[in-house]
C-alpha positions in Angstrom: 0.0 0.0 0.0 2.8 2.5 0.5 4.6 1.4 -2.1 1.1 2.4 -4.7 0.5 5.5 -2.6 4.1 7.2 -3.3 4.0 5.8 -6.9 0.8 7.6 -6.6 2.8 10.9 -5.6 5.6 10.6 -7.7 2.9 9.9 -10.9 1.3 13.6 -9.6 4.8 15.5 -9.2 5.7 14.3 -12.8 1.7 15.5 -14.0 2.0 18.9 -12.3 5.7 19.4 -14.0 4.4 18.5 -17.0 1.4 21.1 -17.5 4.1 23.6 -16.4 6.0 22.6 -19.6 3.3 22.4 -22.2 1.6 25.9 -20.9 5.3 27.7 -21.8 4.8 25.6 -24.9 2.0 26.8 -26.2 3.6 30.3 -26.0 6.5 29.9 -27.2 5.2 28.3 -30.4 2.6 30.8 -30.9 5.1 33.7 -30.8 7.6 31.6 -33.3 4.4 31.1 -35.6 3.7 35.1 -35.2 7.3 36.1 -36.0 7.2 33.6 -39.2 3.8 35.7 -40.3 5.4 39.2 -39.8 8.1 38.1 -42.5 5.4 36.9 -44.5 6.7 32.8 -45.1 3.8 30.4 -45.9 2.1 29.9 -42.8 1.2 26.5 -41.0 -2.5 26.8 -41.7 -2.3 27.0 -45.5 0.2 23.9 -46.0 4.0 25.7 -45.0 6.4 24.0 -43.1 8.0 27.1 -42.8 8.4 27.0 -38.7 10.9 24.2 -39.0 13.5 27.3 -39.4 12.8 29.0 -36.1 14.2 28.6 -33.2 11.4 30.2 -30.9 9.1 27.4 -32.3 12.3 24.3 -31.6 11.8 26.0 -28.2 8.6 25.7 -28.0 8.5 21.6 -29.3 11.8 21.5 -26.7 9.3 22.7 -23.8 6.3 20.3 -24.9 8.7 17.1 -25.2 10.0 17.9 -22.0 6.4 18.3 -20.6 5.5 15.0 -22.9 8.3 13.2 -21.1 7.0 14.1 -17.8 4.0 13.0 -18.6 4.7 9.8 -20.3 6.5 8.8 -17.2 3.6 10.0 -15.0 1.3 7.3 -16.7 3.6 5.0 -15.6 3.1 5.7 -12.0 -0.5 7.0 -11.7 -3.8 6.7 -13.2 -4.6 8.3 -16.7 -8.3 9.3 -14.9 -5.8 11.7 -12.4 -2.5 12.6 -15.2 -5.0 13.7 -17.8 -7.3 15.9 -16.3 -4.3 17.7 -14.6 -3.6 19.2 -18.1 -6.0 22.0 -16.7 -2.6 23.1 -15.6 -0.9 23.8 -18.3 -4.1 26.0 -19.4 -3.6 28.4 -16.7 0.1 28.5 -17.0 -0.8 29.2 -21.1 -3.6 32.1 -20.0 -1.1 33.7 -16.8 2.1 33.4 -19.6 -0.3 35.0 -22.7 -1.1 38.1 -20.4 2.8 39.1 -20.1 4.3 37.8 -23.8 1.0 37.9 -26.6 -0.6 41.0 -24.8 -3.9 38.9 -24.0 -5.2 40.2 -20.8 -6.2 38.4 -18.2 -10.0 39.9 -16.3 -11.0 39.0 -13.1 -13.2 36.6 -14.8 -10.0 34.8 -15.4 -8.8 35.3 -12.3 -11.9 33.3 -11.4 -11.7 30.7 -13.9 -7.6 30.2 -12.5 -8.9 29.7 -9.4 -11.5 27.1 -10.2 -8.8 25.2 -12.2 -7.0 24.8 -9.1 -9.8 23.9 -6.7 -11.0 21.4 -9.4 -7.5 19.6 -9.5 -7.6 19.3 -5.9 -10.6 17.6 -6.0 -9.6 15.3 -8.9 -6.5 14.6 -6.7 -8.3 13.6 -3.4 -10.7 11.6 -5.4 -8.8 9.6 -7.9 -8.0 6.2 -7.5 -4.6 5.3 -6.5 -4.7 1.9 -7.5 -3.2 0.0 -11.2 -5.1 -1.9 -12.7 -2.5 -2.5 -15.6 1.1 -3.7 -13.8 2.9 -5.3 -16.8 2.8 -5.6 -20.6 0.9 -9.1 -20.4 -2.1 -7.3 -18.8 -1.6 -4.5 -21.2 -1.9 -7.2 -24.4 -5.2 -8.9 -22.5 -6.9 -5.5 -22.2 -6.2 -4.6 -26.1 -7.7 -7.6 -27.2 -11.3 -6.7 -25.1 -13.9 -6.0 -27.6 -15.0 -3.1 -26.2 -11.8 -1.7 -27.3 -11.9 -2.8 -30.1 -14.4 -1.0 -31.2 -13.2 2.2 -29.4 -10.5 1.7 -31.6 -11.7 1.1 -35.0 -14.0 4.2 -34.2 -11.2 6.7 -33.2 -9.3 5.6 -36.5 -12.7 5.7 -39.1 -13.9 9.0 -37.6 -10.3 10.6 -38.1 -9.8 9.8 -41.0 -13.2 11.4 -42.4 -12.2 14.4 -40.2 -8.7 14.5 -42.3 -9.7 13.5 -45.6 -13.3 14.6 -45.8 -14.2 17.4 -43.5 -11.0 19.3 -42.7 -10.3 20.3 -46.6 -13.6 21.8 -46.6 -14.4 23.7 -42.9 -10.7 23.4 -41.1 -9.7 27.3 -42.1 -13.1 28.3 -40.6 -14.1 26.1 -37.6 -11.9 25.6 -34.8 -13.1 22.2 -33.8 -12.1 20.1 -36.9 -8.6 20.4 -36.6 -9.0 20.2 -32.6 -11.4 17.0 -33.0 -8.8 15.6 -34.9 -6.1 16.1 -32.2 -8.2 15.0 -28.9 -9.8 11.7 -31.0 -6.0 10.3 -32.3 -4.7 11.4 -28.5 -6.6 9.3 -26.8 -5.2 6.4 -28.4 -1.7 8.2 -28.2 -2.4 8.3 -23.8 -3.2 4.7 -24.4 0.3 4.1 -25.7 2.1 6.2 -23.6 0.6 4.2 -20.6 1.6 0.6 -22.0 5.2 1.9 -23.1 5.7 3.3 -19.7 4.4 0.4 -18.0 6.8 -1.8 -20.3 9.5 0.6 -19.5 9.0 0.0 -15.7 9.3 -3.6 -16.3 12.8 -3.2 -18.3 14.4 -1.6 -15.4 12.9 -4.3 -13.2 14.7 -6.5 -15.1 11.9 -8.1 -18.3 13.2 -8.5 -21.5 10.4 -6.4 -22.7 12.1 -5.7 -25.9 11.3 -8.5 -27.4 8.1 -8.1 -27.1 6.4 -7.4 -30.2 3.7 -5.3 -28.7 5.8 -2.6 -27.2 7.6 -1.9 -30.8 4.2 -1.9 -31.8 3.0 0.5 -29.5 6.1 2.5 -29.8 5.3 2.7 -33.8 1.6 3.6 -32.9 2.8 6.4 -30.8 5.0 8.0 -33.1 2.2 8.0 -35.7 -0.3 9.3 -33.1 1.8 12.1 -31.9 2.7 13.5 -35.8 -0.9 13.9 -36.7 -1.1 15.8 -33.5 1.3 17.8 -33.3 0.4 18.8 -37.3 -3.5 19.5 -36.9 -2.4 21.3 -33.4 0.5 23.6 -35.4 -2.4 24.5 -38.2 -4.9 25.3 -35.1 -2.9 27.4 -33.6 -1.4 29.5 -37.0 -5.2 30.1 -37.4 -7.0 30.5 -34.3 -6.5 32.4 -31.4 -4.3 30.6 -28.2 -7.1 31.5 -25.7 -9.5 30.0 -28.0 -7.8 26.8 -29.0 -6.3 25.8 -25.4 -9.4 25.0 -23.5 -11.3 23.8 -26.5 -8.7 21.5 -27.4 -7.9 20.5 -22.7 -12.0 19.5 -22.8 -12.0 17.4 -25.9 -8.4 15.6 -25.4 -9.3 15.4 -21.9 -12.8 13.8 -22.3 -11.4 11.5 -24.6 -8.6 10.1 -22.7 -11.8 9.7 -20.2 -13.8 7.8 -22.0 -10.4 5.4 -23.4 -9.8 4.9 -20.1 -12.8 4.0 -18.7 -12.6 1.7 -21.6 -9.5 -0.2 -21.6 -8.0 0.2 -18.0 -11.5 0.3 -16.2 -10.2 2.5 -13.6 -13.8 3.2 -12.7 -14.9 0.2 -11.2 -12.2 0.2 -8.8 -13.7 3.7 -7.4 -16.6 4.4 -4.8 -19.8 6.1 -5.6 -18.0 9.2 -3.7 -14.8 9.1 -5.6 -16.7 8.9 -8.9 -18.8 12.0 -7.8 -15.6 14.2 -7.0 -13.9 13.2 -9.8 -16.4 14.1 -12.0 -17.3 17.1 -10.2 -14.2 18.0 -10.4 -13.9 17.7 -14.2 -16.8 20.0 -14.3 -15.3 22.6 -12.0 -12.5 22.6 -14.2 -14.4 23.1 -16.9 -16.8 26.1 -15.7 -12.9 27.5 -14.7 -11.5 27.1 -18.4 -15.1 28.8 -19.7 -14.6 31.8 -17.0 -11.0 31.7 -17.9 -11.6 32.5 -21.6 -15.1 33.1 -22.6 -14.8 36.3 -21.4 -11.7 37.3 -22.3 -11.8 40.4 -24.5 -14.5 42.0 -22.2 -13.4 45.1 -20.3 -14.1 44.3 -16.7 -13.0 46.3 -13.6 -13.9 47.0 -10.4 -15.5 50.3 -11.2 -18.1 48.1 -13.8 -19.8 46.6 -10.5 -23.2 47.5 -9.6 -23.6 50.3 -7.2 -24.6 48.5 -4.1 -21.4 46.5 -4.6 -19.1 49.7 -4.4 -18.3 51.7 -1.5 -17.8 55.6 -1.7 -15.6 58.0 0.0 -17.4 58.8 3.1 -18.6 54.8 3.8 -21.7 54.2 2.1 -22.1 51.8 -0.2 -23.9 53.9 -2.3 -21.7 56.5 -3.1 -21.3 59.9 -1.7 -25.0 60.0 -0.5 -26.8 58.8 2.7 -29.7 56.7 2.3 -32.9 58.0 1.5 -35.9 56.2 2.0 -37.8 54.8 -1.2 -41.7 55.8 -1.3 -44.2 54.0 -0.3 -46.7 52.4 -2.5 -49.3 54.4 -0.8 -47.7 58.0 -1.4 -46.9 56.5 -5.7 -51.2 56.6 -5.6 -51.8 59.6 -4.5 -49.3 61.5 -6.8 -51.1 59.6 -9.8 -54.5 60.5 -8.2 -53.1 64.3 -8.2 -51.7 64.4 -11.4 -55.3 64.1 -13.3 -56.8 66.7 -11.4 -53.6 69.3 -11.7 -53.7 68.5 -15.8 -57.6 68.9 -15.7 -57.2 72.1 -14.1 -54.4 73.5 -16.4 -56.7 72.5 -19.3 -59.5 74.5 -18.3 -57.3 77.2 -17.1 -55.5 77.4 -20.9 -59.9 77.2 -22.4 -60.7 80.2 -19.9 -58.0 82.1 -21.3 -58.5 80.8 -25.0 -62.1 81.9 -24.6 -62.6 85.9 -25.2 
């Protein structure tokens, strides 16, 4: 037991790093892809490769691999339903970095929406399982071989493939989801790989001679396929779209299905109590309403001074402003002013026919 529950640590340290490294990422790639557009090159949304000759953009891919790495090592040691949702991370270290280097500002409706990013974490944390239900490649080989998956899997490839070949051609340069779908769909079978190569590499220190398995070259071939289209369809999303717009789109998609994959083919779920499902999905949710908050309402003006009055507190202490309260009237005294006001236009009338009279 204390052996799973500082695996269990270690996995989280290694999850946290990693969102630190893919949130720097994101900026450092979008300001290599800006540079390449102020000199005009072919940019990554209309076919050029053109960001293979800056270095801002190697940065950027140097910062994601190293957050990658993290995180392919963190799947070794904890559960995907607790490494992937972390991810939430790396969008508030992408909003907080975008405030100070691509002039994006950052409302207190983003403060907000930082904040419930971190509370929801901490609730995925206390409520994520922190047992494995996959210790070695041989487990790893039954679970592929479930039908279930199966079909998962034969799903994720057929529906990517219309997204490339069929839909992507057509709407990618004007709706941020094809490009995005594309990503989150093929990464949930990438996560799936990552967690059987790092389980297999786990076992190679231990001592197995998991190299001659055929099923970790296999999933070590079906990574680096996985992780191409990704990284291509996620360079054209963000040469097109805005960063604050294709983050959080592109953390609830990946992150739902890495979910639903692992629910899937590790089963994680059934291991969990009724109270542990709860939190982890209300956590999820939290995490969620914070990414919304965080970016839904970015490009609106919002201070202090746009709260309603009763909110704000003047000078001399009320919280009205700079005068005392004054009572409202009554519905009684609003009747009799309508009952006068009749009778005082009745009487002007006649006054104004007298007059008009001689």
């Amino acid at each position: 037991m204390e052996v799973n529950r500082l695996d269990f640590y270690i996995g989280l340290s290694l999850a946290v790093s990693s969102s630190v490294f893919i949130g720097a990422s994101f900026i450092l790639k979008k300001k290599g892809l800006l540079r390449l557009a102020s000199k005009g090159s072919m940019r990554a949304g209309q076919g050029g490769y053109a960001y293979l000759k800056e270095w801002l953009w190697w940065a950027g891919l140097i910062s994601m691999g190293a957050g990658e790495a993290a995180n392919f090592a963190a799947y070794a040691f904890a559960p995907a339903t607790l490494v992937t949702p972390l991810g939430a991370l790396s969008v508030l270290v992408s909003a907080v970095l975008s405030s100070y280097f691509l002039n994006e500002r950052l409302n207190v409706h983003g403060k907000i929406g930082c904040l419930l990013c971190v509370l929801g974490s901490t609730v995925m944390v206390i409520h994520a399982p922190q047992e494995e239900e996959v210790a070695s490649l041989t487990s790893m080989a039954e679970k592929l071989r479930d039908p279930g998956f199966i079909v998962f899997a034969v799903c994720v490839v057929g529906s990517s493939l219309v997204l490339i070949f069929a839909v992507a051609p057509r709407f990618g340069q004007r709706n941020v989801l094809v490009y995005i779908l594309i990503c989150s769909v093929i990464g949930s079978l990438s996560v799936s790989c990552v967690k059987g190569l790092g389980i297999g590499i786990k076992e190679l220190f231990a001592g197995t001679a998991v190299l001659k398995e055929p099923l970790f070259w296999a999933l070590v071939i079906c990574l680096v396929t996985c992780v191409s289209v990704q990284i291509n369809y996620l360079n054209k999303a963000l040469d097109i779209f805005n960063t604050s717009i294709v983050t959080p789109i592109y953390y609830v998609f990946f992150t739902t299905s890495v979910m639903a994959c692992s629910a899937i083919l590790f089963k994680e779920w059934l291991s969990m109590t009724t109270d542990e499902v709860v939190g982890t999905i209300s956590g999820f949710l939290t995490i969620i309403l914070g990414i919304f908050l965080l970016h839904a309402f970015k490009d609106i003006t919002f201070s202090w001074d746009s709260l309603p009055l009763y909110l704000r507190k003047g000078p001399q202490g009320f919280p009205w402003g700079h005068q005392p309260y004054v009572a409202l009237p009554s519905h009684d005294s609003q009747a009799e002013d309508e009952m006068k006001l009749p009778r005082e236009g009745g009487s002007k009338a006649g006054w104004g026919t007298h007059q008009r009279a001689p």
